[in-house]
Predicted model as a PDB file, atoms N, CA, C, CB and O in Angstrom, pLDDT in the B-factor column:
MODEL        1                                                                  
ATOM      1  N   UNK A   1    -141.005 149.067   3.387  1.00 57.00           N  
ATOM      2  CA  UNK A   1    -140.525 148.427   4.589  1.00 57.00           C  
ATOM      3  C   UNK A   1    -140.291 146.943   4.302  1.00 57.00           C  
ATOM      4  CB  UNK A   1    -141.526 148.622   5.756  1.00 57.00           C  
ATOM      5  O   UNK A   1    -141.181 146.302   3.742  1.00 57.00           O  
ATOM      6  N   UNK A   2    -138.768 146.176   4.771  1.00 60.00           N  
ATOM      7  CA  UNK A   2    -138.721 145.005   4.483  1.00 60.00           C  
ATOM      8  C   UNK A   2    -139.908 144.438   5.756  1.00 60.00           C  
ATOM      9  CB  UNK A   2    -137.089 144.482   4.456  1.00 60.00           C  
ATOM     10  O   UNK A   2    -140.404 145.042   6.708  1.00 60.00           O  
ATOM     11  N   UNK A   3    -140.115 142.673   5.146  1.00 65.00           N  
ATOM     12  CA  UNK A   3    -141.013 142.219   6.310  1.00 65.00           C  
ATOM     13  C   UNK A   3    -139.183 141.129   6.714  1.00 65.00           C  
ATOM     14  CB  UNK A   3    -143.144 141.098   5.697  1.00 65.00           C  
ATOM     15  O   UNK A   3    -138.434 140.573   5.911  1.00 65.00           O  
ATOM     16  N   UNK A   4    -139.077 141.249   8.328  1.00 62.00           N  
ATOM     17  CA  UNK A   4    -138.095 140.850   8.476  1.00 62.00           C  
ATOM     18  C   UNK A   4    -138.349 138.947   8.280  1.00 62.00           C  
ATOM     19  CB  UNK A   4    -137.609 141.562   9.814  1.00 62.00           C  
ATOM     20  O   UNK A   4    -137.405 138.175   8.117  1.00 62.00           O  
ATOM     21  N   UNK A   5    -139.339 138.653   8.326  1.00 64.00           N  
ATOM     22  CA  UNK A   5    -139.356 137.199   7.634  1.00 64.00           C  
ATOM     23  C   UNK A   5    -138.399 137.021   6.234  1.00 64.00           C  
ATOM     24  CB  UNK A   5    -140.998 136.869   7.184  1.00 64.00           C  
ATOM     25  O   UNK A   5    -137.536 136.171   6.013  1.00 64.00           O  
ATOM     26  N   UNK A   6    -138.731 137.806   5.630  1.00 62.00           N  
ATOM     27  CA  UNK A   6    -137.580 137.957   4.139  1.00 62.00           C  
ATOM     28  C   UNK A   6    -136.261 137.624   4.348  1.00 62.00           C  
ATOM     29  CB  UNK A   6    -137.369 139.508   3.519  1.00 62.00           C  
ATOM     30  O   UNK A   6    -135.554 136.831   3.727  1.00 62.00           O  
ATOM     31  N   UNK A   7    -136.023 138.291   5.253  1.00 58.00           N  
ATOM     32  CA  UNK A   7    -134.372 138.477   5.757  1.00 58.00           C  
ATOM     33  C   UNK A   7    -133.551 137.086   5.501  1.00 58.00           C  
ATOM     34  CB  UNK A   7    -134.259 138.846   7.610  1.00 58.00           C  
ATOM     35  O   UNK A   7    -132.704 136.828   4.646  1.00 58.00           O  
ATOM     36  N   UNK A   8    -134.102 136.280   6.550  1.00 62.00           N  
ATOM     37  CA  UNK A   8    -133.084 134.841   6.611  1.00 62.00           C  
ATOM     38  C   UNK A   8    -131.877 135.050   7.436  1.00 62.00           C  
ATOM     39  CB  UNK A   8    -132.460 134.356   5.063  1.00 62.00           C  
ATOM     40  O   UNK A   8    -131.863 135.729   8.462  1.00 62.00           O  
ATOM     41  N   UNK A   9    -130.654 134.300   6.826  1.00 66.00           N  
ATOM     42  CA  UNK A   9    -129.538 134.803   7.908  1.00 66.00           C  
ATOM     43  C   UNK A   9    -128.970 135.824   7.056  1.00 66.00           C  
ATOM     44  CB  UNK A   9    -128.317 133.625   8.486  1.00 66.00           C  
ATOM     45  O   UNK A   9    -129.118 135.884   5.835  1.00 66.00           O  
ATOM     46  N   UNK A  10    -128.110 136.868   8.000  1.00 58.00           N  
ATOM     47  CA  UNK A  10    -126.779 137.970   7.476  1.00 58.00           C  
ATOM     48  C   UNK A  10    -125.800 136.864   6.954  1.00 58.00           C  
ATOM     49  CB  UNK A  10    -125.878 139.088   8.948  1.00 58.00           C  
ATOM     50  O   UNK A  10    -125.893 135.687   7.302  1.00 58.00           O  
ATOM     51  N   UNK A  11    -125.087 137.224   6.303  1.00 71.00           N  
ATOM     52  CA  UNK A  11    -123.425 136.713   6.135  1.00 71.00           C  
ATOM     53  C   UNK A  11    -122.427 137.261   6.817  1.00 71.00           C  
ATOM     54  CB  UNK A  11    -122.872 136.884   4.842  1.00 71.00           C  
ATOM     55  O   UNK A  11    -121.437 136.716   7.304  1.00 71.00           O  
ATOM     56  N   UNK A  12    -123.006 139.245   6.821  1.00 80.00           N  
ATOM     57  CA  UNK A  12    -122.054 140.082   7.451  1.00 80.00           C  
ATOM     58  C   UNK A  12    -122.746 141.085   7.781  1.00 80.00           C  
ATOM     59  CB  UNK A  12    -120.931 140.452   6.737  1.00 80.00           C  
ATOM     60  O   UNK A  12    -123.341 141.251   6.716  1.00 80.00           O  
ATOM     61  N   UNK A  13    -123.167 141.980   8.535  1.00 82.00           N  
ATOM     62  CA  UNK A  13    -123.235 143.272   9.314  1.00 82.00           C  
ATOM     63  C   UNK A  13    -122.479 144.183  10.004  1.00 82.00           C  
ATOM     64  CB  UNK A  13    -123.787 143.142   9.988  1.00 82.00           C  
ATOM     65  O   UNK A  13    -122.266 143.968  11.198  1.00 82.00           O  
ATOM     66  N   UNK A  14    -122.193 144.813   9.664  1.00 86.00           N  
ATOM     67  CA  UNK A  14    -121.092 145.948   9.533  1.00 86.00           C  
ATOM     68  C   UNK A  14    -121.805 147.231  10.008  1.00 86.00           C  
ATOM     69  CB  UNK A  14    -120.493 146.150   7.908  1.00 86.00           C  
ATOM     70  O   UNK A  14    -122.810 147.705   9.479  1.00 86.00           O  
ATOM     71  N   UNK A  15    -120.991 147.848  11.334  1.00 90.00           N  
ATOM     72  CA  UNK A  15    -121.573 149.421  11.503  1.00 90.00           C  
ATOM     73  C   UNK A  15    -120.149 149.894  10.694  1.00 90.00           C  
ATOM     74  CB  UNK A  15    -121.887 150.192  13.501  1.00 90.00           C  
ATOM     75  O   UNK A  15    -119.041 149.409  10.464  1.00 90.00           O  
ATOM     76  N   UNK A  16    -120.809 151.012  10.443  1.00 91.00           N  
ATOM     77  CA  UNK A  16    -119.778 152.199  10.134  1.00 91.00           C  
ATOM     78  C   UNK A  16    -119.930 153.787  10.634  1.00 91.00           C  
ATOM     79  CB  UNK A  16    -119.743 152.287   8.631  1.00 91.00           C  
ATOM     80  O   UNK A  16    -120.961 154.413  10.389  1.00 91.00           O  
ATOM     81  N   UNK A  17    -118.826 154.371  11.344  1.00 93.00           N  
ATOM     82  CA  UNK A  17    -118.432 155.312  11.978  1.00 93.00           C  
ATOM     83  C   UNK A  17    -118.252 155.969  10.810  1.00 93.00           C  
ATOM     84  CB  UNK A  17    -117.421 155.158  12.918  1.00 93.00           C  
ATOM     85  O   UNK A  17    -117.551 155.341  10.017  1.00 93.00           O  
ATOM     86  N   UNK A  18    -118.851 157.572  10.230  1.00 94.00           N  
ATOM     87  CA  UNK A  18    -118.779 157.742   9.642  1.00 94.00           C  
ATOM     88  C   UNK A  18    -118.334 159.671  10.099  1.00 94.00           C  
ATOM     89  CB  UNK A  18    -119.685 156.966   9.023  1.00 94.00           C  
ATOM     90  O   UNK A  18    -117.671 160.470   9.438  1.00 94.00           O  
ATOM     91  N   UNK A  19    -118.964 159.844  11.328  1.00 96.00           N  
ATOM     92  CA  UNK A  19    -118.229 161.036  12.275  1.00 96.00           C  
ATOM     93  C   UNK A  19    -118.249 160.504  13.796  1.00 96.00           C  
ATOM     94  CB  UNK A  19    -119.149 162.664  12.205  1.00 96.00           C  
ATOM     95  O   UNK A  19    -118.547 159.475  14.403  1.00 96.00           O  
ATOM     96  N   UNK A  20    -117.660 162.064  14.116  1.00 96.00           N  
ATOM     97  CA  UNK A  20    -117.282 161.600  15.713  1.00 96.00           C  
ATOM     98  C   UNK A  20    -117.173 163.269  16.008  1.00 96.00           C  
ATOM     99  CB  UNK A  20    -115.493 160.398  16.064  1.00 96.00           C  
ATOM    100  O   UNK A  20    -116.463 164.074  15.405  1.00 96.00           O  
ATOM    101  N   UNK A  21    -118.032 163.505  17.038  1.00 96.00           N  
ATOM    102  CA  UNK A  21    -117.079 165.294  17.994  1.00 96.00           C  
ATOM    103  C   UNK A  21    -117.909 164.988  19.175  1.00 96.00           C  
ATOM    104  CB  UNK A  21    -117.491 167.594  17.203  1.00 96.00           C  
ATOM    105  O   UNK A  21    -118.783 164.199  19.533  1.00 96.00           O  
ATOM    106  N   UNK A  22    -117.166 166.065  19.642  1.00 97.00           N  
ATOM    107  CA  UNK A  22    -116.989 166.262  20.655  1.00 97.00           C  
ATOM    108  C   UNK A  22    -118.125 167.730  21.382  1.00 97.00           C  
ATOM    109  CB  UNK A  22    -115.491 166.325  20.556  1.00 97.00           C  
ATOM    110  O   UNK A  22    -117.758 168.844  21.008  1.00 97.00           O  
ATOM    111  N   UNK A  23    -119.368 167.703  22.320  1.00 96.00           N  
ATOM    112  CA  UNK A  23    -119.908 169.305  22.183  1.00 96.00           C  
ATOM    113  C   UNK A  23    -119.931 169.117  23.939  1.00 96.00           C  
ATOM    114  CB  UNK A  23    -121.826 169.763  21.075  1.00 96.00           C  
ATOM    115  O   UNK A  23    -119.447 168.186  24.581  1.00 96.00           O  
ATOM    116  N   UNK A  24    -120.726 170.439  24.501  1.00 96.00           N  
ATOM    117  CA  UNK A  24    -121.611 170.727  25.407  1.00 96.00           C  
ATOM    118  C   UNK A  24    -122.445 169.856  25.517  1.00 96.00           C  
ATOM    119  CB  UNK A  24    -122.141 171.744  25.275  1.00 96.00           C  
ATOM    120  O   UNK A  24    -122.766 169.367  24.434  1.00 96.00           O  
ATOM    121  N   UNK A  25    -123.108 169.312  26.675  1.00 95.00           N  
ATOM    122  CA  UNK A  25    -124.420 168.929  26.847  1.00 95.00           C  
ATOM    123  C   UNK A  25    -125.196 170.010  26.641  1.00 95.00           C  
ATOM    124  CB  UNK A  25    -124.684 168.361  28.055  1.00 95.00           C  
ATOM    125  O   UNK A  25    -126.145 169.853  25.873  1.00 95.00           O  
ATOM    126  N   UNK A  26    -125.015 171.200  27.195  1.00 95.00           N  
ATOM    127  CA  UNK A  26    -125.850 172.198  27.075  1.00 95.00           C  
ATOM    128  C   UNK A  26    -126.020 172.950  25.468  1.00 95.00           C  
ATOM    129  CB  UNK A  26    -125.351 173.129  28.143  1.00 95.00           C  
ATOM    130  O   UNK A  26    -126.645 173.970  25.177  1.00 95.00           O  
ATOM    131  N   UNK A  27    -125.156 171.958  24.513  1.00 94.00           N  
ATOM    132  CA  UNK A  27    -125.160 172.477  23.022  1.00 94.00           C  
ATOM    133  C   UNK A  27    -126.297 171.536  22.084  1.00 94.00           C  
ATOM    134  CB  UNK A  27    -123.447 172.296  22.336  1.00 94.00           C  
ATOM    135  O   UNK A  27    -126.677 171.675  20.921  1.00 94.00           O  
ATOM    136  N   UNK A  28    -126.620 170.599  23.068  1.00 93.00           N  
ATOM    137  CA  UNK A  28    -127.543 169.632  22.428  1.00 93.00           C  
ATOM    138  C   UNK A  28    -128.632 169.438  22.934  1.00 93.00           C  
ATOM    139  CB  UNK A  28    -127.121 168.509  22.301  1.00 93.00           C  
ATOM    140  O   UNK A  28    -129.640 169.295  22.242  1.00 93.00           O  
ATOM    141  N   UNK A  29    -128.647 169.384  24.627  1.00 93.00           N  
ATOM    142  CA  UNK A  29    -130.031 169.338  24.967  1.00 93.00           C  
ATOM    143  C   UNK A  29    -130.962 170.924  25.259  1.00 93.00           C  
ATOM    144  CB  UNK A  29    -129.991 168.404  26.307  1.00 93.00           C  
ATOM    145  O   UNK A  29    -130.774 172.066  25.678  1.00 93.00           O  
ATOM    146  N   UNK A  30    -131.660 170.356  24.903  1.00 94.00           N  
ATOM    147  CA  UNK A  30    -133.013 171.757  25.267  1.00 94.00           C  
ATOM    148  C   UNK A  30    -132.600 172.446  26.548  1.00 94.00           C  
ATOM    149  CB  UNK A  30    -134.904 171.082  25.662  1.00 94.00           C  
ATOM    150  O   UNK A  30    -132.018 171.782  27.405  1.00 94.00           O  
ATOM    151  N   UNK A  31    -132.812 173.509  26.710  1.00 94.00           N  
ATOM    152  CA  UNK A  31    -132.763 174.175  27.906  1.00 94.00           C  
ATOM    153  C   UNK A  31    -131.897 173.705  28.910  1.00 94.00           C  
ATOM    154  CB  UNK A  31    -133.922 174.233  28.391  1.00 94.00           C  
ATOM    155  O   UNK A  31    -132.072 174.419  29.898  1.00 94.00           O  
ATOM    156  N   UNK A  32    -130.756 172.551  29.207  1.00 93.00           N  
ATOM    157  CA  UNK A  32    -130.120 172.003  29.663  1.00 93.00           C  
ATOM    158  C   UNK A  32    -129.654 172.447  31.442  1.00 93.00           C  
ATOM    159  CB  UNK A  32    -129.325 171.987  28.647  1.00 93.00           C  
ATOM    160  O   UNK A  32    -129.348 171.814  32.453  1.00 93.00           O  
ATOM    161  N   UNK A  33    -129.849 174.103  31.006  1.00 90.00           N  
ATOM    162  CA  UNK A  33    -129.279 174.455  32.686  1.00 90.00           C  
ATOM    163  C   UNK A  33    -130.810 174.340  33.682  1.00 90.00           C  
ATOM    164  CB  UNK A  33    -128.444 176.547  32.826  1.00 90.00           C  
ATOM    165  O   UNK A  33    -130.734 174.512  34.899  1.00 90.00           O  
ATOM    166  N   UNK A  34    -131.712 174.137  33.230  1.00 94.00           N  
ATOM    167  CA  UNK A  34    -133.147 174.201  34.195  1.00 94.00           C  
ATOM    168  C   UNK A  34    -132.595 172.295  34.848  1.00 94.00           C  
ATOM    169  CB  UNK A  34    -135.357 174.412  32.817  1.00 94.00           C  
ATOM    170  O   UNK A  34    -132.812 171.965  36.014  1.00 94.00           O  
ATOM    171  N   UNK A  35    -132.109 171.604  34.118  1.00 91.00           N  
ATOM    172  CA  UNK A  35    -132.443 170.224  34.423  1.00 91.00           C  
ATOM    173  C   UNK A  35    -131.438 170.209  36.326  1.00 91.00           C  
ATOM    174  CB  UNK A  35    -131.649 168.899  32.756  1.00 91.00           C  
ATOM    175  O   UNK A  35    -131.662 169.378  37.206  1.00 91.00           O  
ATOM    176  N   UNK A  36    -130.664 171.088  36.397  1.00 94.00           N  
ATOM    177  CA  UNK A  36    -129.852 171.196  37.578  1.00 94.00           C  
ATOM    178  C   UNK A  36    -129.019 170.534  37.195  1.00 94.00           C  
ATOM    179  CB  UNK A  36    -130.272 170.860  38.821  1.00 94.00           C  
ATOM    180  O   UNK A  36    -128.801 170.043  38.303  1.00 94.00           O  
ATOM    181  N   UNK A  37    -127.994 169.834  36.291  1.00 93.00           N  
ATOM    182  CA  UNK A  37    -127.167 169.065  36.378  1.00 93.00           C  
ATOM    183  C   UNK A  37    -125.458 170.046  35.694  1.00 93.00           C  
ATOM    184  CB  UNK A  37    -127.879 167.682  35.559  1.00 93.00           C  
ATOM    185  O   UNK A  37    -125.543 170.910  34.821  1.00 93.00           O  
ATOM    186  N   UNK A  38    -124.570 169.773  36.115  1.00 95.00           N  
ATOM    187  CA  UNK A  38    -123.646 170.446  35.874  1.00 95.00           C  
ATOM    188  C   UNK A  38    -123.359 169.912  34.011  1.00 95.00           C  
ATOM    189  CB  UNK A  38    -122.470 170.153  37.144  1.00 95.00           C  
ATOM    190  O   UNK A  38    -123.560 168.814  33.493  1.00 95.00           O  
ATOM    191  N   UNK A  39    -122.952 170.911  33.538  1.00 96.00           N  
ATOM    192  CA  UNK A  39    -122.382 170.689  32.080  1.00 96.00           C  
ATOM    193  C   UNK A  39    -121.167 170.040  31.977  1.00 96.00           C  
ATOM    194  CB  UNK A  39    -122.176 171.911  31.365  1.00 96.00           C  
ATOM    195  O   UNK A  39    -120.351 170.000  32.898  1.00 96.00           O  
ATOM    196  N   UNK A  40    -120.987 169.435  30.689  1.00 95.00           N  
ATOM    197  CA  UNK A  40    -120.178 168.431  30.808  1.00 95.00           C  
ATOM    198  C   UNK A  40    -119.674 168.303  29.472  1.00 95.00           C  
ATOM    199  CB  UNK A  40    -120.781 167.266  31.364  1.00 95.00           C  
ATOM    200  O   UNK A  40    -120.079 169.193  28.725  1.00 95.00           O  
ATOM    201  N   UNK A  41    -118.729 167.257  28.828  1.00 96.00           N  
ATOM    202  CA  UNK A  41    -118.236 167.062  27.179  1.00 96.00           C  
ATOM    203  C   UNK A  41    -119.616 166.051  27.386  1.00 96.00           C  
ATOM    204  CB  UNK A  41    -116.215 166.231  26.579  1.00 96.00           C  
ATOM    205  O   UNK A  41    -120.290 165.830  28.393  1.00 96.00           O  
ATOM    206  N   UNK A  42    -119.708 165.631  26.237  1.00 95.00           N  
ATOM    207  CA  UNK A  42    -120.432 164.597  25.507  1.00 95.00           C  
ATOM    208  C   UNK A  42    -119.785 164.226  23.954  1.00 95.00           C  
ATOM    209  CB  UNK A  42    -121.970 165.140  25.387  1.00 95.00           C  
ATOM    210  O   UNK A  42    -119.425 165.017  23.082  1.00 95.00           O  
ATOM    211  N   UNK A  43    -119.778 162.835  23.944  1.00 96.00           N  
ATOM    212  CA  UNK A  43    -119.237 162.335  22.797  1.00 96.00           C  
ATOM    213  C   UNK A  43    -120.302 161.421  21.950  1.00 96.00           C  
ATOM    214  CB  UNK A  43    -117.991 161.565  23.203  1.00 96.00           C  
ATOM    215  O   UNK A  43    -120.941 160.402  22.210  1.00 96.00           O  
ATOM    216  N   UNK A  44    -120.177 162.326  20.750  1.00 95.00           N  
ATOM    217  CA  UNK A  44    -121.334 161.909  19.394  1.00 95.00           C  
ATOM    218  C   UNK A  44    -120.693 161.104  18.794  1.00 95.00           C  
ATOM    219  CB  UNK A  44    -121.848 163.019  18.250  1.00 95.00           C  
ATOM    220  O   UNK A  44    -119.502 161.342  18.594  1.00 95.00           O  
ATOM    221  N   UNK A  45    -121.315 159.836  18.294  1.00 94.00           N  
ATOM    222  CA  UNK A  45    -120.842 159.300  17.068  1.00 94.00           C  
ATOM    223  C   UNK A  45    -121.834 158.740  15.988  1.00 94.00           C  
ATOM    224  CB  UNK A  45    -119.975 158.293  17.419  1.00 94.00           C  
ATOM    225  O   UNK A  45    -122.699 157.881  16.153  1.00 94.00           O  
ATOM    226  N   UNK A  46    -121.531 159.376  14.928  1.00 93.00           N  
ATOM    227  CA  UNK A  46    -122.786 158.860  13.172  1.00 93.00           C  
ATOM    228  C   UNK A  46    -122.678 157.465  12.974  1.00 93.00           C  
ATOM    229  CB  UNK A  46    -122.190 159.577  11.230  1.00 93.00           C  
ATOM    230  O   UNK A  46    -121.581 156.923  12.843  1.00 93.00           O  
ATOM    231  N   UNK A  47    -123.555 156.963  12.948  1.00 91.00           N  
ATOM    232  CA  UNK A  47    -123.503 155.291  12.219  1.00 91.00           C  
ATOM    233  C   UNK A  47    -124.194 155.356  11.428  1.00 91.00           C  
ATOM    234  CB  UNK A  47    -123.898 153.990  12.903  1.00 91.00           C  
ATOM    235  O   UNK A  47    -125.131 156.117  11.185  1.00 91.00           O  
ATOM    236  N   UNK A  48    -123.675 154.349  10.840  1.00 89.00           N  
ATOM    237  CA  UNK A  48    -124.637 153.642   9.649  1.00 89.00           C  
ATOM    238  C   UNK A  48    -124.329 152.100   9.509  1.00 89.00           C  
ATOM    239  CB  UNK A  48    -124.338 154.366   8.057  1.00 89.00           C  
ATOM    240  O   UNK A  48    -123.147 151.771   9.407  1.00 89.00           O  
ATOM    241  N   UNK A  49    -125.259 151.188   9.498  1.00 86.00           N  
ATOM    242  CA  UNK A  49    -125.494 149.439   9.254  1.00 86.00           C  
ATOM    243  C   UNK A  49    -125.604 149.254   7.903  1.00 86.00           C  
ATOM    244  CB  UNK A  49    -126.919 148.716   9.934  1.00 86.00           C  
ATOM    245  O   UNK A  49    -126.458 149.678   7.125  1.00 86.00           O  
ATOM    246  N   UNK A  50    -124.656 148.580   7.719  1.00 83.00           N  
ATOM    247  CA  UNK A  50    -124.744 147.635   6.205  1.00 83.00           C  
ATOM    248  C   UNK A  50    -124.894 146.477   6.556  1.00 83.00           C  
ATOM    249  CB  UNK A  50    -123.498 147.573   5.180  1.00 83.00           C  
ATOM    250  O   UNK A  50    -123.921 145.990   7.130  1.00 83.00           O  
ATOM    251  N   UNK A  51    -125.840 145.785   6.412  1.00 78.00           N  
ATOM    252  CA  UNK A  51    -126.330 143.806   6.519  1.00 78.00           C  
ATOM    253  C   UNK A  51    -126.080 143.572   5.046  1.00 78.00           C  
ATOM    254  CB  UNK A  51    -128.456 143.214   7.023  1.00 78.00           C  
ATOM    255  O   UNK A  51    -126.406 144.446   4.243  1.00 78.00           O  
ATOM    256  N   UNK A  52    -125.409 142.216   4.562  1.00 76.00           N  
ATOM    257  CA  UNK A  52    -124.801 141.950   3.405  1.00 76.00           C  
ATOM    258  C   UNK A  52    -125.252 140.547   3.404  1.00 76.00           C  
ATOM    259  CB  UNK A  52    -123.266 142.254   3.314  1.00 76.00           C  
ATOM    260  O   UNK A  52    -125.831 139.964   4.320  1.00 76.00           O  
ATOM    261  N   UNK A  53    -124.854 140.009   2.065  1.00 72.00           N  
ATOM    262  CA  UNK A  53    -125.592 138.706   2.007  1.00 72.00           C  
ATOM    263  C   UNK A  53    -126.267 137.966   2.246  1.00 72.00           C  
ATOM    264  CB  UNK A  53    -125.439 138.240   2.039  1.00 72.00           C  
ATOM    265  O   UNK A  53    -126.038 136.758   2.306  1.00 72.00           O  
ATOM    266  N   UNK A  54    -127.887 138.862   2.562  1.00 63.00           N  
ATOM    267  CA  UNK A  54    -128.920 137.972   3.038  1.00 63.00           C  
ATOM    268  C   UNK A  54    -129.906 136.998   2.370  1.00 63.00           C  
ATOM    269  CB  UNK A  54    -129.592 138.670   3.594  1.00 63.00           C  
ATOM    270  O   UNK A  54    -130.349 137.084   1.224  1.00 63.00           O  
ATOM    271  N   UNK A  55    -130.112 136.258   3.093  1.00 63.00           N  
ATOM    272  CA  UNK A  55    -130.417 134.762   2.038  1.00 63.00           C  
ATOM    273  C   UNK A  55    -131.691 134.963   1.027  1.00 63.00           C  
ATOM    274  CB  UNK A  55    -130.906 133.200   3.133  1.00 63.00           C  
ATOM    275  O   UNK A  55    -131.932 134.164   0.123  1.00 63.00           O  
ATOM    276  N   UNK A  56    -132.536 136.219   1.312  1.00 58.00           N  
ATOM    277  CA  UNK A  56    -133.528 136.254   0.444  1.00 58.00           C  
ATOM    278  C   UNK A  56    -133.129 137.323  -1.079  1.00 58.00           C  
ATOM    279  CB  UNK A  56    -134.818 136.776   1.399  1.00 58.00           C  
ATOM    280  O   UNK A  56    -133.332 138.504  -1.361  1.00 58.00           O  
ATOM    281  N   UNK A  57    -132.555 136.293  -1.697  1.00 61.00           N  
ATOM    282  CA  UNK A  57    -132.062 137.517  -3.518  1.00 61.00           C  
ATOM    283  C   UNK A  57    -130.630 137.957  -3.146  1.00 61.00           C  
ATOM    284  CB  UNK A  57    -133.288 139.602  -3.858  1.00 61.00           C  
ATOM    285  O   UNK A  57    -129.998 138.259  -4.158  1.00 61.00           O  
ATOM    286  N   UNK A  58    -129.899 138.091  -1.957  1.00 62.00           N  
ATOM    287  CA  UNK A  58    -128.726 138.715  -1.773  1.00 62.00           C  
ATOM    288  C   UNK A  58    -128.893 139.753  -1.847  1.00 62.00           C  
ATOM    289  CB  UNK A  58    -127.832 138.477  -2.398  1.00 62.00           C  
ATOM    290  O   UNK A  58    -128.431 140.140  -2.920  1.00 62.00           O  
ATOM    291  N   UNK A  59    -129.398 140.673  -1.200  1.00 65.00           N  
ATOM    292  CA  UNK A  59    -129.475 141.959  -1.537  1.00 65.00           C  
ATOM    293  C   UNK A  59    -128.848 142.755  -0.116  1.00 65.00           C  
ATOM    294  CB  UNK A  59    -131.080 142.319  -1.990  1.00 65.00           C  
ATOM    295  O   UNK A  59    -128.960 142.217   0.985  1.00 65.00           O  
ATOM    296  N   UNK A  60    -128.372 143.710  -0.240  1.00 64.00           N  
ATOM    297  CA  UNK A  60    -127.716 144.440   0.550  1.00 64.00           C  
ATOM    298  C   UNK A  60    -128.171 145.451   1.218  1.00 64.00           C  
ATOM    299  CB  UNK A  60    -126.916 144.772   0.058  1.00 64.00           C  
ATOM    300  O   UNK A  60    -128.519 146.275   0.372  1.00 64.00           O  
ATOM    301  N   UNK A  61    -128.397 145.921   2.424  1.00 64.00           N  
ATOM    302  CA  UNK A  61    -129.278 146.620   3.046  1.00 64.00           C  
ATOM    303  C   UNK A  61    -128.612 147.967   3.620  1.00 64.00           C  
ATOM    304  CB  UNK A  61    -129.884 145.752   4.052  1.00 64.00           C  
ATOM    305  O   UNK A  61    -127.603 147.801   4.307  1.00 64.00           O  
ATOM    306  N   UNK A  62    -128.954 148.963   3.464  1.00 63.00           N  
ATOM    307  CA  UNK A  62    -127.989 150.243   4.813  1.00 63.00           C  
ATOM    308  C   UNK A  62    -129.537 150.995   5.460  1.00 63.00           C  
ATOM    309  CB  UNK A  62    -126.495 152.143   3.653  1.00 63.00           C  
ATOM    310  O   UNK A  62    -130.612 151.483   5.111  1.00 63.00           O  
ATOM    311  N   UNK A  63    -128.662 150.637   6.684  1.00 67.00           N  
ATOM    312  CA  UNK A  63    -129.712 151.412   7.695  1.00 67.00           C  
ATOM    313  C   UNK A  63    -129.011 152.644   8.509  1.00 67.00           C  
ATOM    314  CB  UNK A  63    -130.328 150.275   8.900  1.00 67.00           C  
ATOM    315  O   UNK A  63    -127.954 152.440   9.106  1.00 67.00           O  
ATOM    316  N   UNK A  64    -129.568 153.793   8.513  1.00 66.00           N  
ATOM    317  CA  UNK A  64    -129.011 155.148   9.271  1.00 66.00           C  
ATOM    318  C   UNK A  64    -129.571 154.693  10.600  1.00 66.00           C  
ATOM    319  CB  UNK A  64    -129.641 156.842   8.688  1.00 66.00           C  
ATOM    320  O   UNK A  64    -130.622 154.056  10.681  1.00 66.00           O  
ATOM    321  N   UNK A  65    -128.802 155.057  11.682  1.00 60.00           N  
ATOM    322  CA  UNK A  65    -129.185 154.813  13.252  1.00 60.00           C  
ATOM    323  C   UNK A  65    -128.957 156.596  13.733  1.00 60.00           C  
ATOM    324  CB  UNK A  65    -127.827 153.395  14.249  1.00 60.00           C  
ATOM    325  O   UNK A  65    -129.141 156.950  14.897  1.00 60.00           O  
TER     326      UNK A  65                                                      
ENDMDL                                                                          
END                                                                             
């Protein structure tokens, strides 16, 4: 685990979209029809964070969200 004291400033932070669809609510949440709410689309999207040039060594970071 970094200690975020290390960090310093970014230069650049960047998400990246890496998918995207389209499902059911009722394809993702648990048991979905008990909650009473009508079904619906829901829109997913994958990220991932790249922080770049940070002042401690320059080292480059990716974080999955």
């Amino acid at each position: 685990m970094i200690d975020p004291a290390e960090l310093g400033v970014a230069a650049q932070v960047l998400s990246v979209r890496y998918a995207q669809r389209q499902v059911r609510r009722s394809e993702v949440f648990h048991d979905y029809g008990s909650y009473g709410l009508p079904d619906a689309t829901l829109d997913m999207d994958y990220n991932f964070w790249v922080i770049r040039g940070l002042a401690a060594g320059q080292r480059t970071l990716n974080t999955a969200t």
